[in-house]
N, C-alpha and C positions, 0 to 999 in steps of 0.2 A: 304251046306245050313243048316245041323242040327245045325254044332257048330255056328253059327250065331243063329239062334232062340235061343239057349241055354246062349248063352249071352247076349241078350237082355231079358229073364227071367231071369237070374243071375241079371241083372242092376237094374232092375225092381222090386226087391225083396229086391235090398240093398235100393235101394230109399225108398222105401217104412218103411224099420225099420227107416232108417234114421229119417225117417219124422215123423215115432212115438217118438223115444227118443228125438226127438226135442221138440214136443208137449206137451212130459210128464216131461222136463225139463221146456219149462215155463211156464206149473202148476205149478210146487213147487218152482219155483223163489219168495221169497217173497215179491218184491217188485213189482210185477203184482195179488199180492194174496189183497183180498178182507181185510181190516181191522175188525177185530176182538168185541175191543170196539173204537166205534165211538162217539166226546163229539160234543153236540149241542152250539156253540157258538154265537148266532144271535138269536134275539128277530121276528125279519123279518122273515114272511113267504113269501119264495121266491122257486129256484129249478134251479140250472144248473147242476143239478148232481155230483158234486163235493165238496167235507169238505177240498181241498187240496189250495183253493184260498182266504182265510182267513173271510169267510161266510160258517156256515156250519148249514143251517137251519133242522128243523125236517124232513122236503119231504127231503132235501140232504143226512140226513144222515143213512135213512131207505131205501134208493135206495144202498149207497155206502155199508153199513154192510155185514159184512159175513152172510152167513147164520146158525143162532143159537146164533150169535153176541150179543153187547149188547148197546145198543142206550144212554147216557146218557146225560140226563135232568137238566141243573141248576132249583130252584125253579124261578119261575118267569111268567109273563103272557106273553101267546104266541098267539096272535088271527090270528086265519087260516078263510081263505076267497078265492074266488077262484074258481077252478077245482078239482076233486077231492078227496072233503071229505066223 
């Protein structure tokens, strides 16, 4: 009965790393990591959360940035209307 319990904490402990190194492999996967600098391509204030569908309004791309990231602005006018501001 011991070595039974003792192997199912054994399992239970490798599951467990398992599941961190998993975890902490795709944080550092770059291609699930937050982008860094993000560019505004859209005049339209819009929002589906995403810069990757070839709209990447200002609400998109301050949701998608990394944190510390950097948002960039062509000059131009942008009227936001909405929810929101």
């Amino acid at each position: 009965m011991r070595s039974g319990v003792l192997r199912i904490a054994a399992t239970a402990v490798a599951l467990g790393c398992a599941l961190a190194v998993a975890a902490f492999v795709v944080r550092l996967d770059p291609a699930n990591a937050a982008p860094g600098i993000v560019t505004v391509d859209t005049f339209t204030d819009s929002f589906d959360g995403s810069c990757n569908d070839g709209d990447c309004s200002i609400r998109d791309a301050v949701a998608v940035v990394a944190t510390g990231g950097k948002v960039r602005i062509q000059a131009g006018y942008y009227p936001l209307g909405g929810t929101g501001i």
